[in-house]
Each structure stands twice: as structure tokens, then as C-alpha cells.
C-alpha positions as CSV (number, residue, x, y, z in Angstrom):
1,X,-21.5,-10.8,-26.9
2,X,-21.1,-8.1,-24.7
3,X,-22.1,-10.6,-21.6
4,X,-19.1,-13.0,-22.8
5,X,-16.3,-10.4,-23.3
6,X,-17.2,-8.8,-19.9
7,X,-17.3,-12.5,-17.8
8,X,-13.6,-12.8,-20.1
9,X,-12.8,-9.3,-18.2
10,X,-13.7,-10.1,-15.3
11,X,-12.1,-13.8,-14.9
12,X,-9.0,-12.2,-16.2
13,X,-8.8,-8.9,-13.3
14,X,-9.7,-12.0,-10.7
15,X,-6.7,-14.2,-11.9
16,X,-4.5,-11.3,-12.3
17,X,-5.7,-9.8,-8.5
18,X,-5.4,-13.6,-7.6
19,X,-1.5,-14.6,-9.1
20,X,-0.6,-11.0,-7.6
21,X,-2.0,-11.4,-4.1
22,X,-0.2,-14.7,-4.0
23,X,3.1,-13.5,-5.4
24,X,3.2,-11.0,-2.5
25,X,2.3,-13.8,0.2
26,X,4.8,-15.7,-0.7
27,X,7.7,-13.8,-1.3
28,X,7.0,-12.9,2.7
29,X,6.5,-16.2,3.7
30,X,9.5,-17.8,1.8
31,X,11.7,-15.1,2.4
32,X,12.6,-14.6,-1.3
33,X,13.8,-11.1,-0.6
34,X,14.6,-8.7,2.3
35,X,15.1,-5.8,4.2
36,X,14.0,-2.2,1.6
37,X,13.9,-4.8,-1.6
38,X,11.3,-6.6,0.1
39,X,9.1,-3.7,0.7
40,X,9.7,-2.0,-2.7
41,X,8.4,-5.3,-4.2
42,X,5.4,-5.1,-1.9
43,X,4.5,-1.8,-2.9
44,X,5.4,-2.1,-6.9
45,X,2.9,-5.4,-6.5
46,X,0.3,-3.6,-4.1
47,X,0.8,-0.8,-6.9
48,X,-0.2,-3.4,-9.8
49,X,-2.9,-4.8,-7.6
50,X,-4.8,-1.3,-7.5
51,X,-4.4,-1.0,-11.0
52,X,-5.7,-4.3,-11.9
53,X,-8.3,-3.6,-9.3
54,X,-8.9,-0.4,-11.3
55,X,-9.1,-1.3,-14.6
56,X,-10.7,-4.6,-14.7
57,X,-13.3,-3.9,-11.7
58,X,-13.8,0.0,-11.2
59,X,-13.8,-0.2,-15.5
60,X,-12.0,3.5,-14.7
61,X,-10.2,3.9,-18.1
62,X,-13.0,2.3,-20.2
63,X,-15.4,4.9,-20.0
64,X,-15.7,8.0,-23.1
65,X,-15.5,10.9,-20.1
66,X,-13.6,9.0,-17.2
67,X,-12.6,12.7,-15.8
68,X,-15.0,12.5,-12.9
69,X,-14.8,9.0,-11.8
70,X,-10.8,9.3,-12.3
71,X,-11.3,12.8,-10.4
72,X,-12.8,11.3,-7.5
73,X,-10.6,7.7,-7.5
74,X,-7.6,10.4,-6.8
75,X,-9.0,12.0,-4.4
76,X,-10.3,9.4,-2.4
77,X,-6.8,7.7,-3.1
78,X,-4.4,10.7,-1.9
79,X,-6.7,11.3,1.5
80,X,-5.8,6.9,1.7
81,X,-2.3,8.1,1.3
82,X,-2.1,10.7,3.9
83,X,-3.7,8.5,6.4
84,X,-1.5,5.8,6.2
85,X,1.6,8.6,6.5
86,X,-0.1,10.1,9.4
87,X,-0.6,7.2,11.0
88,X,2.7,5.2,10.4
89,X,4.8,8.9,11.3
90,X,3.0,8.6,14.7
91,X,3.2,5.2,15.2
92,X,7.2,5.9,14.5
93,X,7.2,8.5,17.2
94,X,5.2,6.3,19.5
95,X,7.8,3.7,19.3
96,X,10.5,5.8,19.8
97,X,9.0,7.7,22.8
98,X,8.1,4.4,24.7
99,X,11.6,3.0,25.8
100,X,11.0,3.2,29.5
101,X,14.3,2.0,30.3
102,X,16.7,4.2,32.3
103,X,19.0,4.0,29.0
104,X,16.7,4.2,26.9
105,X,15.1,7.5,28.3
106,X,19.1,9.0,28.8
107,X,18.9,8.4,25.1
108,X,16.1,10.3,24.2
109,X,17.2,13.3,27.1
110,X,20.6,13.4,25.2
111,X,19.1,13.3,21.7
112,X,16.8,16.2,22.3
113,X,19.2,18.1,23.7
114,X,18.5,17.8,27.6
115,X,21.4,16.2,29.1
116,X,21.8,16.3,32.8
């Protein structure tokens, strides 16, 4: 029995993972939302995704003494989080620093306080 209810649990996380990954493609593709409600609802889906992915796969809250594993999923998770920061932060000031136009680098002078 215990072969039959974990095949159960793990057709259900697939076709959760599965209806969720789909909902996000194509709410992007069709345009059902935009501008900051489009990326809230990406992240509150990419948000049920990693708990699906959690639950039904990782089996993190099924355990008697989760602490460790749960330990270590945060961990691993908030060092995720501050790498994706990091990098979109510099990508940000990347972008903004590479307008090689004559405007564009009077802009920049003038915003940082060096104007001629």
C-alpha cells in the first residue's frame, strides 16, 4: 500500500508542478496581465511551484524531525535569493551605466552630481 499511495503522491506534485508551469507560460505568452501584476503573479506561482516541488518531491514536511532537512532547504534557499539580488542589482547598474550616447552620458554626469 505504501507503493500505491506514494505513485498517488507523486502523479499529483507532477500534475500540480505541470498545471502551474503552464499557467505561468501562458499568462506571458497570451498577455493575460501586465506590467508589476504580471510579475507578482509570476512569483506567487514560482512561489507555489517550490512548494509543490517541496512537499510532494523533497517529502520536507512529511518527515517526524524535518528540522535539519528544513534547516538546510533555507539555507541553500536564502544564499539562491541573494544571488539572484546580487546579480539583477548589478545587471540594473550595468544597464544604466552603458548609455554611450552623448545624452545619455550628460544624464548620468548631471545625475551624479558632475555637471560641466
Amino acid at each position: 500500500m505504501k507503493n500505491t499511495s506514494e505513485t498517488n503522491s507523486y502523479i499529483i506534485g507532477f500534475s500540480l508542478a505541470l498545471l502551474l508551469t503552464l499557467t505561468a507560460y501562458f499568462t506571458v505568452v497570451n498577455n493575460f496581465l501586465d506590467g508589476g501584476i504580471l510579475v507578482a503573479a509570476i512569483m506567487l506561482l514560482a512561489f507555489l511551484q517550490l512548494f509543490v516541488q517541496a512537499s510532494f518531491f523533497l517529502h520536507l514536511w512529511q518527515e517526524k524531525n524535518p528540522r535539519w532537512n528544513l534547516l538546510v532547504f533555507l539555507s541553500t534557499f536564502s544564499i539562491i535569493v541573494l544571488v539572484v539580488i546580487g546579480s539583477l542589482w548589478i545587471m540594473n547598474n550595468l544597464d544604466y551605466r552603458h548609455d554611450n550616447t552623448h545624452e545619455g552620458v550628460q544624464k548620468i554626469l548631471e545625475k551624479e552630481g558632475f555637471s560641466r
